[in-house]
C-alpha positions in Angstrom: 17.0 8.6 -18.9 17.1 4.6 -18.0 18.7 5.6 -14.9 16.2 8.1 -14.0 13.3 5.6 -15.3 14.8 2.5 -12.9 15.1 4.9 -9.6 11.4 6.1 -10.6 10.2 2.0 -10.7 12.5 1.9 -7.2 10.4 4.8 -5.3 7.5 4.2 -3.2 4.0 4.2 -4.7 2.8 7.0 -2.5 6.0 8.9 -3.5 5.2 8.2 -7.3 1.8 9.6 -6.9 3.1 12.6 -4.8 5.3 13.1 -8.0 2.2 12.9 -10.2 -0.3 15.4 -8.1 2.7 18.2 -7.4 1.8 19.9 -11.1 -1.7 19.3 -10.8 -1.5 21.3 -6.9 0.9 23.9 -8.8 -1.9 24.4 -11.4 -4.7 24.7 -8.9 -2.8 26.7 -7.1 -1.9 29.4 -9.9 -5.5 29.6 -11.5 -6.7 30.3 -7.8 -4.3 33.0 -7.3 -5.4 34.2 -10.7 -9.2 33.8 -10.1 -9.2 35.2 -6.3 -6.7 38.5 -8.0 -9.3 39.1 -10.0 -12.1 38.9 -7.8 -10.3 41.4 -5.6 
């Protein structure tokens, strides 16, 4: 884990948020595919 957690502090700020949104867009992405299946 304190080898995972240094690289993490190493990466680029724009690559640590890119980190951060990816689940959010994943769970956007599966409640609209739930949403627009149901609509149709």
């Amino acid at each position: 884990m304190t080898i995972l957690s240094v690289r993490y502090v190493e990466l680029p700020a724009d690559f640590q948020m890119s980190l951060l949104l990816l689940p959010l867009v994943q769970t956007v992405g599966i409640l609209y595919n739930l949403f627009g299946g149901q609509r149709s």
